[in-house]
C-alpha positions in Angstrom: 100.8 115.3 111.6 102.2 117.3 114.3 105.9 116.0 115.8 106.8 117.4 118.6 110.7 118.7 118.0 113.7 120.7 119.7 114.9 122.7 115.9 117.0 125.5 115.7 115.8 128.0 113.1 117.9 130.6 112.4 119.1 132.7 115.5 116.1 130.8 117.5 115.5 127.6 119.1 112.2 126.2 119.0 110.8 123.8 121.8 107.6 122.6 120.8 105.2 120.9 118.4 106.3 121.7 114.7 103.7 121.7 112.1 104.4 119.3 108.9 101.8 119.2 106.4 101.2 117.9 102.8 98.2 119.3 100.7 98.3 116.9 97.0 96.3 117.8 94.1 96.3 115.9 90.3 99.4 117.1 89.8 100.9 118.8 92.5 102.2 118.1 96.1 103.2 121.2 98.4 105.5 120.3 102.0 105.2 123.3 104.1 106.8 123.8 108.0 104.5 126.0 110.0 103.2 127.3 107.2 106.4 127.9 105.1 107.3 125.8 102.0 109.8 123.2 102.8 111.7 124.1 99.6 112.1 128.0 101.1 113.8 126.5 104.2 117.6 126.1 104.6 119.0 123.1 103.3 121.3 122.2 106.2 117.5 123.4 108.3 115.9 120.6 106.3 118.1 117.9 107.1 117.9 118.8 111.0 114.2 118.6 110.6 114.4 114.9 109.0 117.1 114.0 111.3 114.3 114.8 114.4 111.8 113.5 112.3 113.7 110.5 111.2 114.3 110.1 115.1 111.0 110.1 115.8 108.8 107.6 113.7 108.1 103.8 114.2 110.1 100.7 112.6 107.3 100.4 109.8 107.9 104.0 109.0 111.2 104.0 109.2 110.9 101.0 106.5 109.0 102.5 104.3 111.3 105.5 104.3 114.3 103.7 103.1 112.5 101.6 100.6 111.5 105.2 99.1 115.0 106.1 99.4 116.4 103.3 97.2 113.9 103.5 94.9 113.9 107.2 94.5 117.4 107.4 94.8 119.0 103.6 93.6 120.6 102.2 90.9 118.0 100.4 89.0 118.5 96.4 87.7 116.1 94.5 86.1 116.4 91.0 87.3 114.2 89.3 85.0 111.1 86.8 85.2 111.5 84.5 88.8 110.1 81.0 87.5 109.6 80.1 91.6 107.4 83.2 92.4 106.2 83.7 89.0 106.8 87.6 88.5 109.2 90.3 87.5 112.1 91.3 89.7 113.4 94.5 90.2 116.7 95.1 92.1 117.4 99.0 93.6 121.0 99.4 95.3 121.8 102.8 97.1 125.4 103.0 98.5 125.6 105.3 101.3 
């Protein structure tokens, strides 16, 4: 996926397209920027990237971002058995 984003990076601003890309394997993800792993980037850099990147995507995304958020993040509850739908409930808060 390439976004097209307006990041400062260090002493530089880059205009232009900004290369994001995930390679998984069994057990194993690596995030890397234009060829540099996300994790070796500045925190406060990583957060402007999200911010534009967060900026960019579509309502669905943008859905399915903060559902990952609240699970990843939440505090868990287990609700119990629903009679009316007939399956297990799981509650996830996040207070932000």
């Amino acid at each position: 996926m390439q976004i097209f984003l307006d990041v400062k990076m260090g002493h530089y601003l880059i205009t232009g397209f900004i290369k994001l890309k995930i390679t998984y394997n069994d057990n194993h993800y690596l995030l890397d920027i234009d060829g540099k792993e996300f994790v070796d980037i500045d925190y406060d850099k990583q957060k402007e990237i999200c911010h534009k990147l967060v900026d960019k995507v579509s309502e669905g995304v943008l859905q399915r971002f903060i559902e990952f958020a609240c699970v990843g993040m939440g505090e868990y509850e287990d609700l119990g058995y629903c009679e009316t739908c007939g399956e297990f409930v799981d509650k996830y808060v996040i207070n932000i």
